[in-house]
N, C-alpha and C positions, 0 to 999 in steps of 0.2 A: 383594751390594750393598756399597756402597765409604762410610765413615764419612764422607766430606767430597768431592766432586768440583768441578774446579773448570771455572767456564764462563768459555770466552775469545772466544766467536763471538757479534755483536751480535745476532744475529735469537736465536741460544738465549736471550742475556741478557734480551733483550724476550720472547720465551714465558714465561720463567721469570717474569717481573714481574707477568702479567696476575695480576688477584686471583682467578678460576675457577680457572686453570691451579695454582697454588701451592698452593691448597686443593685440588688434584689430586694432586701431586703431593707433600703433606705426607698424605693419605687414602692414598698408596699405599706407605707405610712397612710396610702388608701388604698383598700382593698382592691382587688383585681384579679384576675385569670392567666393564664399564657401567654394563653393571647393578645389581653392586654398590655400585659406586660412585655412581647415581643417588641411590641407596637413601639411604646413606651421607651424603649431603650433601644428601640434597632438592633434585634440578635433573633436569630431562628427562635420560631417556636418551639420544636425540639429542646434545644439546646436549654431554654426557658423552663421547660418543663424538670427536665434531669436537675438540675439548680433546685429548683421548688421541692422536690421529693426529698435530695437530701437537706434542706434547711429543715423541712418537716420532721424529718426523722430524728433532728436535734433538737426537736421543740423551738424553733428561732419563726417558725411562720406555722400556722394553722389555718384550719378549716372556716371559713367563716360561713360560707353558703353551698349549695349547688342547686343553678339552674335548668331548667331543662328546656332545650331548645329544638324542638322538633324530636327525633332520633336521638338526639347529642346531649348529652348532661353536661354546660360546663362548672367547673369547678371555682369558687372562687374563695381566694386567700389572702389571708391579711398577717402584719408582722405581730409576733406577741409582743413586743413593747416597739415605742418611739426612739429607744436608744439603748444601748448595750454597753456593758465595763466586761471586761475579762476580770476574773477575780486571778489574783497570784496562785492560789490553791491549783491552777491549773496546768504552772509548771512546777508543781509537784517539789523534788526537792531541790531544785535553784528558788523557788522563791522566798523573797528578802526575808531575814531574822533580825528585825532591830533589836533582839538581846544579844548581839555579837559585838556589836561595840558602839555601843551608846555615846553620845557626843550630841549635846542640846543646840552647838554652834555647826554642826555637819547638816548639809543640803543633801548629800546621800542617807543620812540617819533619817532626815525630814519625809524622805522619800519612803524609806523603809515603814516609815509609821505611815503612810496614806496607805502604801501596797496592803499591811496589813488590820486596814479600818475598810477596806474593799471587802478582805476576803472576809473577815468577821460579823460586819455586817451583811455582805451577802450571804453568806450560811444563814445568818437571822432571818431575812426574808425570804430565804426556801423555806426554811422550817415554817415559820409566819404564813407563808401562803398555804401550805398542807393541812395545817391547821386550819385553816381561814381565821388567821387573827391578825392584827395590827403589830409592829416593833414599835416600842417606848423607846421615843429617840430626840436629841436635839440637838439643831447646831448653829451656828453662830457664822456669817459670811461678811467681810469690812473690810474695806481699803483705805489706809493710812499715807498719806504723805510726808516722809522727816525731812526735815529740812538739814538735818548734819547725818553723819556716820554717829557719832556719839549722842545725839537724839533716840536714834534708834534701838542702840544699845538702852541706855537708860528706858528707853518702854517695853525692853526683854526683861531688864531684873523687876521693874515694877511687877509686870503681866505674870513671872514667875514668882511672887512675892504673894498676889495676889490666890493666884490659884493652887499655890500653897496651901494659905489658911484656910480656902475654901474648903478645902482637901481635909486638912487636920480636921476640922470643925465637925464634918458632915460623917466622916470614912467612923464605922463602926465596926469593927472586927467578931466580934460575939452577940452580932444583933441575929436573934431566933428568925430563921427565915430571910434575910437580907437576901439582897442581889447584886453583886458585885458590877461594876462599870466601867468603862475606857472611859478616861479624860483625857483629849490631843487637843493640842494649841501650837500651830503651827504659822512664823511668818517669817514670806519670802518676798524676793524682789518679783517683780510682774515684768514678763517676757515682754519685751517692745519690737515690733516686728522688723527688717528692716525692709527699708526700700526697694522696690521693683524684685524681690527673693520670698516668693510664695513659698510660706511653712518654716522658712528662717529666722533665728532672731539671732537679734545681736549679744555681745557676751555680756556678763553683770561690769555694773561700775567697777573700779579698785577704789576700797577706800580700806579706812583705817581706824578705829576704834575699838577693842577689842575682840572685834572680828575683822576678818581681809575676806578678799574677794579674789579669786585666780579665774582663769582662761580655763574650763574643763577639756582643751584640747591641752594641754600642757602636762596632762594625766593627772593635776594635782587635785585636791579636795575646795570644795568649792564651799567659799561659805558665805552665807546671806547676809 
């Protein structure tokens, strides 16, 4: 089973969404049957089974065994990974183009570059797996505390400053054979949940340093 797979074909993206199927397919982080799985989640066998055929059919659950039990083979299935991303490639042509309008202080441009470090890397690991070979990859995970608005700002122009020169240093344009690479550096405020409102957070701070902060109910551009 694979820690993260990622889905780029629309009909898997739509299996994976129904709300039966995901609680399937989150129930089968240990393998199991129909049956089990009826069990498991209180829902007809039946029902269990149609669910299971089409996750299969999208590659999102596989064959792991079958047993035979008297007369009866049963079937037992497990999920192909522990977790799932949709890759943007899925919704085809709505998904985001952060060469439309570039903006280093935009939370919607920040977004646009995750959406598309999803589908880029997920293409690598389809290809990577058909292959049976590894992606050359690496990243970087850290949480900062500023103590002002203008703290923070000043650790954007450093951080850009810095990976800058990284950049000029190493980027070779006429290197025989080269491979070219994405470099994202991305930071945001951390969603704080609010009280007694499961899956809510509350809005970003307002501050002021040369970035602001708005209400993205306000339709306006939101920036970090």
């Amino acid at each position: 089973m694979l820690d993260v797979a990622v889905i780029e074909e629309p009909a898997a993206a739509e299996a994976s969404l129904d709300p039966i199927r995901s609680r399937i397919l989150a129930a089968l982080a240990e393998p199991g049957s129909a049956a089990m799985l009826a069990v498991r989640l209180g829902l007809p066998r039946q029902k269990v089974n149609y669910h299971l055929k089409e996750l299969e059919r999208h590659g999102l659950v596989e064959l792991a065994e079958e047993r035979r039990k008297g007369n009866v083979t049963e079937r037992i299935y497990g999920a192909t990974a522990a977790s799932y991303v949709i890759s943007p490639s899925a919704l085809a042509a709505v998904s985001p183009d952060p060469s439309r309008s570039p903006d280093q202080l935009s939370a919607r441009w920040l977004l646009a570059l995750g959406a598309r470090l999803v589908q880029e890397v997920g293409t690598l690991l389809t290809g990577a797996a058909r292959a049976k070979r590894r992606v050359a990859s690496f990243g970087i995970d850290a949480e900062v505390r500023f103590a002002s608005a203008a703290d923070r700002m000043a650790f954007a122009d450093e951080l850009a400053q810095v990976v800058g020169a990284l950049v000029g240093r190493y980027h070779d344009e006429s290197a025989p054979g080269g491979r070219s690479h994405r470099v994202i550096v991305g930071l945001h405020q951390i969603p704080v949940p609010q009280s007694g409102a499961t899956g809510s957070t509350a809005a970003p701070r307002q501050d002021t340093a040369g970035t602001h902060e708005t209400d993205s109910e306000a339709g306006q551009e939101d920036r970090p």
